[in-house]
C-alpha positions as a LaTeX table, in Angstrom:
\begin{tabular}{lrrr}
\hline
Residue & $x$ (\AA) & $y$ (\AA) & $z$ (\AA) \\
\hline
Unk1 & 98.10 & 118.36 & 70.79 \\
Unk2 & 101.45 & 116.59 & 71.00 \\
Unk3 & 101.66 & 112.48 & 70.45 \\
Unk4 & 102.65 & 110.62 & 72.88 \\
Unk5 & 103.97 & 107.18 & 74.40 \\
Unk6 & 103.81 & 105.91 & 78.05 \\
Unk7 & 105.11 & 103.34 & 79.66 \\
Unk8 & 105.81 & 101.86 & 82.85 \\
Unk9 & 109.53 & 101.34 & 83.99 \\
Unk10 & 110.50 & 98.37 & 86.20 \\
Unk11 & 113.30 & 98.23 & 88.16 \\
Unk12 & 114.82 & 95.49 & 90.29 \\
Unk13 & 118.05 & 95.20 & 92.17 \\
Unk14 & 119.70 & 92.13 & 94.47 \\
Unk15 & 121.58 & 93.34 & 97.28 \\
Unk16 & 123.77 & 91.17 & 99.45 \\
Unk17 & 122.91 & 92.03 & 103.31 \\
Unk18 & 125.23 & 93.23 & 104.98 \\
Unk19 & 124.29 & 93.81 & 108.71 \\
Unk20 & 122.84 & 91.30 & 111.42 \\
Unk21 & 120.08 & 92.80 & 113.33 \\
Unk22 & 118.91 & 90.84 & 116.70 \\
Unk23 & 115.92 & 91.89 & 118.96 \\
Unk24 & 115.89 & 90.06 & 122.19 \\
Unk25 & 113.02 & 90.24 & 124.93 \\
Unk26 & 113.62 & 89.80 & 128.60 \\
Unk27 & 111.07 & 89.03 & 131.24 \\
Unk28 & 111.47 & 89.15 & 134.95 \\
Unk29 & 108.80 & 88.33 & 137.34 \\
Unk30 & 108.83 & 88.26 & 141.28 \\
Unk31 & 105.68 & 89.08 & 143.68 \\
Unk32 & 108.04 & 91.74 & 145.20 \\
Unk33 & 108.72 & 94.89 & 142.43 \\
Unk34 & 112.56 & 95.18 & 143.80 \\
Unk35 & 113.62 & 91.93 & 143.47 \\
Unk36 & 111.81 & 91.92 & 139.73 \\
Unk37 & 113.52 & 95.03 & 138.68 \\
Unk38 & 116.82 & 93.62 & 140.39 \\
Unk39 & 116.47 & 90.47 & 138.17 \\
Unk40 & 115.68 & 92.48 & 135.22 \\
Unk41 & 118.83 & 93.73 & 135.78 \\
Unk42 & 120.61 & 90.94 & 136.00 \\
Unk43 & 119.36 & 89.96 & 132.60 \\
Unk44 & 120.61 & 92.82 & 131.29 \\
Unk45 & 123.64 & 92.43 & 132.36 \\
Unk46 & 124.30 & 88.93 & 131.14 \\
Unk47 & 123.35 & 90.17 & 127.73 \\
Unk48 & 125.79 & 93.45 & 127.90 \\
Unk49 & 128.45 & 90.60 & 128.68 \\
Unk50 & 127.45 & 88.11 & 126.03 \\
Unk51 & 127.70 & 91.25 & 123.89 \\
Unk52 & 131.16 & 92.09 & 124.46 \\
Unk53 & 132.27 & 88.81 & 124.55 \\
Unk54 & 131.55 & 87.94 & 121.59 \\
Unk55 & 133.55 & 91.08 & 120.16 \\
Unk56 & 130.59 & 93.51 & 119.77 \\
Unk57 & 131.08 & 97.41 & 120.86 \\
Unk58 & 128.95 & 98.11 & 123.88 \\
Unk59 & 127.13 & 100.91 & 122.05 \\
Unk60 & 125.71 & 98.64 & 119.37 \\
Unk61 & 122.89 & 97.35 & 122.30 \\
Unk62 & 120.68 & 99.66 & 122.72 \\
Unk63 & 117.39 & 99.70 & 124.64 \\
Unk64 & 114.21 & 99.60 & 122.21 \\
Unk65 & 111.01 & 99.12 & 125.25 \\
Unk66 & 110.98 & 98.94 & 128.56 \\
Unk67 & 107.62 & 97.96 & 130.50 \\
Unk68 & 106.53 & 97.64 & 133.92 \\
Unk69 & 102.96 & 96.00 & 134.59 \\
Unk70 & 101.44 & 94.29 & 137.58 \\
Unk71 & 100.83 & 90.55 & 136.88 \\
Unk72 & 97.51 & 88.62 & 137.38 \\
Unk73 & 96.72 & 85.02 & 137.70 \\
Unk74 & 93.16 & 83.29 & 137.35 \\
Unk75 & 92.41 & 81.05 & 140.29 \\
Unk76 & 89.11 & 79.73 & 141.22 \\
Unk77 & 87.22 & 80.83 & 144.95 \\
Unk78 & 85.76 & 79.10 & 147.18 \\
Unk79 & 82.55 & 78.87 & 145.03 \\
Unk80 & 84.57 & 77.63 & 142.02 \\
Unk81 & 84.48 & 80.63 & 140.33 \\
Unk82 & 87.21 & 82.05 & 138.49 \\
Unk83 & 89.00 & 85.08 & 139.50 \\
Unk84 & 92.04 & 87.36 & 139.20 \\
Unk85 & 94.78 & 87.24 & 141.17 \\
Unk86 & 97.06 & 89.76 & 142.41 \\
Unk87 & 101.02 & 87.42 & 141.23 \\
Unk88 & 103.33 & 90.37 & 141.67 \\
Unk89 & 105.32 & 92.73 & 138.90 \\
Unk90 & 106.51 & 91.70 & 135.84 \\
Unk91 & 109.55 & 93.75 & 134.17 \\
Unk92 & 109.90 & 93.08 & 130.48 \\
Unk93 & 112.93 & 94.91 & 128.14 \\
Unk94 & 113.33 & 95.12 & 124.58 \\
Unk95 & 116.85 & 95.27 & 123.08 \\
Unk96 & 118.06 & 96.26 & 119.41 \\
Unk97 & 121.59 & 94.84 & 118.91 \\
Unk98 & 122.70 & 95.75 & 115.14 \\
Unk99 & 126.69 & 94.96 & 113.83 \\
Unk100 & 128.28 & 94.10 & 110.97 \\
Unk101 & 127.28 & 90.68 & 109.15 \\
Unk102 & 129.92 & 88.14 & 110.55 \\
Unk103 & 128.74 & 84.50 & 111.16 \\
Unk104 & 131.42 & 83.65 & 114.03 \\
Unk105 & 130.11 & 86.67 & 116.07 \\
Unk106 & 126.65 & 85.81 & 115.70 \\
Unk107 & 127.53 & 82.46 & 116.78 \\
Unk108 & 129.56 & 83.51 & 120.02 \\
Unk109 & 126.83 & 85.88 & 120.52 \\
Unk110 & 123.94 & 83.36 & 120.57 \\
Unk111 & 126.31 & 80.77 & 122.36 \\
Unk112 & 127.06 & 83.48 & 125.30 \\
Unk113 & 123.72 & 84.46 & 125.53 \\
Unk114 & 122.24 & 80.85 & 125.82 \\
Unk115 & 125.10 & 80.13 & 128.30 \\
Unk116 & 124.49 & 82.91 & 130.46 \\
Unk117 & 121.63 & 83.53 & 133.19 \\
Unk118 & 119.29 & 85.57 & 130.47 \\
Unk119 & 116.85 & 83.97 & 128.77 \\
Unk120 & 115.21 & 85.84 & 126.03 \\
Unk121 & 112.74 & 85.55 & 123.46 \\
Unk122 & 115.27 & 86.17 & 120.39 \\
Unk123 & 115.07 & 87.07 & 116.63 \\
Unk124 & 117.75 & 87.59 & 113.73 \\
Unk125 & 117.55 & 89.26 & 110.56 \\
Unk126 & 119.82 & 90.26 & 108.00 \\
Unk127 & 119.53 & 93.80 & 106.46 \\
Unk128 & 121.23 & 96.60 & 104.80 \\
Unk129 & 123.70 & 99.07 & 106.04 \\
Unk130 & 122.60 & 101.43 & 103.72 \\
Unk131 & 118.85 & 100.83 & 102.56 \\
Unk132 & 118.07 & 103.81 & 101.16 \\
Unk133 & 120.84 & 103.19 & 98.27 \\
Unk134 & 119.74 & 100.09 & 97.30 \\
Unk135 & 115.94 & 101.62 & 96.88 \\
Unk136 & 117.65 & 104.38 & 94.96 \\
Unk137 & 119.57 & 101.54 & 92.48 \\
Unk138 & 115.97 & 100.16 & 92.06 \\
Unk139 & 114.40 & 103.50 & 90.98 \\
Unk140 & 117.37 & 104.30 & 88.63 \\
Unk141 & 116.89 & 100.32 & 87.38 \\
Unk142 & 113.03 & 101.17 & 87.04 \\
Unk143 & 114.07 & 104.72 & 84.98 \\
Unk144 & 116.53 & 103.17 & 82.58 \\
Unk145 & 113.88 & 100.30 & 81.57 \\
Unk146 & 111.20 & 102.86 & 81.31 \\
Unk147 & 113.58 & 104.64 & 78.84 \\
Unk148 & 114.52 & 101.29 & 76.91 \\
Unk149 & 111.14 & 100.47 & 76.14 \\
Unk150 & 109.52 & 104.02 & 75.37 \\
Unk151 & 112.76 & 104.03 & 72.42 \\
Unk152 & 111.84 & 100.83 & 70.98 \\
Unk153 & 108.23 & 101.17 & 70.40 \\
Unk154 & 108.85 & 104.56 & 69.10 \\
Unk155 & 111.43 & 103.38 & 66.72 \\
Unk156 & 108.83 & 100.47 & 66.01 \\
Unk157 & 106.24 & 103.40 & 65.25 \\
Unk158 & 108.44 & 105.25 & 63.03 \\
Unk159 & 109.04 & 107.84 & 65.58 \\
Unk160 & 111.29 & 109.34 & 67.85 \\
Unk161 & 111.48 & 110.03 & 71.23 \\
Unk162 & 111.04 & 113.53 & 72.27 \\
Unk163 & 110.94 & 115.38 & 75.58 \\
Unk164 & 109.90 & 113.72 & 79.09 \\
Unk165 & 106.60 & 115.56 & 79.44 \\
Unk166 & 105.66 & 113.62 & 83.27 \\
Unk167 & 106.59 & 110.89 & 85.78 \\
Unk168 & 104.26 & 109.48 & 88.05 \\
Unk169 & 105.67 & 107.89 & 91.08 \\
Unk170 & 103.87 & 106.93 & 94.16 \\
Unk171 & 106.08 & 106.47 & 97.07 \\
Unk172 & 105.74 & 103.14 & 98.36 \\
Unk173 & 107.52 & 100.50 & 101.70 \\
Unk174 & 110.50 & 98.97 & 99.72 \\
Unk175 & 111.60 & 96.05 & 102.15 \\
Unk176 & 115.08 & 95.90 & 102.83 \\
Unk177 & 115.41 & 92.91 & 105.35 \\
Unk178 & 116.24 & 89.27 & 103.96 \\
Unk179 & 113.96 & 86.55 & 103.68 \\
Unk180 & 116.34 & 84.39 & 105.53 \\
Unk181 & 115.84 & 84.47 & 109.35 \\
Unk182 & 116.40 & 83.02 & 113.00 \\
Unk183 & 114.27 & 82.94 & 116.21 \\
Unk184 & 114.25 & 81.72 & 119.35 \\
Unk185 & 111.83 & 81.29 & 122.72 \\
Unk186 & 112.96 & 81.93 & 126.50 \\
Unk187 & 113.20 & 78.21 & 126.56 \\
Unk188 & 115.41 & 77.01 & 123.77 \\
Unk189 & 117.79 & 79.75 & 124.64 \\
Unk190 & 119.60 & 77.68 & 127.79 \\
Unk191 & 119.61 & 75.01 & 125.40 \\
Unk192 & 122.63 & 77.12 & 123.06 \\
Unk193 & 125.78 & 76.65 & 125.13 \\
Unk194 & 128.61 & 78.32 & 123.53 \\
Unk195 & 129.52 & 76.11 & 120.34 \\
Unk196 & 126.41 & 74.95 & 119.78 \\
Unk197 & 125.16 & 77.32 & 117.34 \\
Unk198 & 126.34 & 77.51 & 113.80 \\
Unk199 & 125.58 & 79.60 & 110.44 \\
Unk200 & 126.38 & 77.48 & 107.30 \\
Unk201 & 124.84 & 79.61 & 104.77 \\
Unk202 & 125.41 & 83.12 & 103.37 \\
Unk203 & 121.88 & 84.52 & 104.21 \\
Unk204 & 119.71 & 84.89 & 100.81 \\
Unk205 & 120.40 & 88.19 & 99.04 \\
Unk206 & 117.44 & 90.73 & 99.68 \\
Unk207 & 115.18 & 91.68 & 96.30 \\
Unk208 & 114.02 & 95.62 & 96.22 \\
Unk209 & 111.78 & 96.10 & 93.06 \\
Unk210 & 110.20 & 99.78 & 91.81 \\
Unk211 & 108.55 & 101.27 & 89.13 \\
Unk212 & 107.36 & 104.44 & 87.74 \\
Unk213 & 105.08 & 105.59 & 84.69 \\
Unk214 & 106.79 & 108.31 & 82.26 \\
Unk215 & 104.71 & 110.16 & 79.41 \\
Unk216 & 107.38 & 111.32 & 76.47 \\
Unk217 & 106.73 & 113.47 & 73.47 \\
Unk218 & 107.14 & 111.61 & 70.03 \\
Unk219 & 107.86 & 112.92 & 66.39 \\
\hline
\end{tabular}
């Protein structure tokens, strides 16, 4: 039976974000479903033009859910009991908007949208362009230390370091969005007239950290 060592590699890699990624949420509510879906659409397009204002392709917006639902209120009868009530429609959209990280467009972007008739629920988030690199960098990070440390307690064994018998790697969620981020409600939104926005930081870099275990033969 062949000796062996094993050890677990850690890798870990910092990776500067590169893309700004915005969700907003639209709501539109009117007892009548035409003139909800008409101001839906309205919303929308005071977004689309916010979006191409602020020097963004069309195509970057894209639509991520689109719901339709009938809306209740609670009232109370004529016996004081509470009860449902039949309010109308309420239209709500989901948007994805993803573009390259530049602070001046997300600033004209946030500034046209809180100038304009929409007002959504908003988020921001910086991420990568290309996550699945950066998680590959990790893994290589992770194989390299496994490999540093199997050679120096061999060489502190008086040994050598023979073949790679087995690596044992689960497959696990490697986040690739940075901790730094921005949101919004419906009603600060008006509040963000064009100007009135501003980014003074670089967001923080984003941290992606793996590891396998590797078995090697030693002599």
């Amino acid at each position: 039976m062949p000796r062996t060592i094993t050890v677990r590699g850690t890798g870990k890699i910092s990776a500067k974000p590169d893309q700004i990624s915005v969700s907003l949420t639209v709501e539109a509510k009117d007892p009548d479903y035409a003139a909800a879906m008409e101001k839906a659409d309205r919303d929308a397009d005071a977004i689309s033009r916010a979006v191409r204002e602020a020097g963004i392709e069309d195509d970057a917006l894209r639509m991520a859910n689109f719901n339709v639902r009938a809306d209740y209120e609670s009232v109370h009868d004529e016996h004081g009991n509470w009860k449902n009530v039949f309010a109308g429609y309420a239209v709500t959209r989901t948007y994805a908007l993803l573009f390259p990280l530049d602070a001046d467009v997300l600033c004209a972007l946030l500034g046209g949208i809180g100038a304009s008739e929409a007002s959504p629920q908003l988020s921001v988030s910086f991420v990568l362009s290309d996550p699945e690199k950066a998680k590959r960098d990790a893994l290589e990070d992770a194989v390299r230390d496994a490999r540093e440390k199997a050679e120096l307690l061999a060489r502190a064994s008086g040994c050598e370091l023979g073949t790679l018998l087995s690596v044992e790697y689960s497959v696990a969620h490697r986040d690739t969005v940075s901790a730094t981020s921005f949101a919004a409600d419906e009603a600060a939104m008006p509040r963000m007239a064009k100007g009135a926005f501003r980014m003074n930081a670089a967001p923080q870099d984003i941290e992606i950290a793996d590891n396998a275990v590797f078995t090697w033969e030693i002599r």
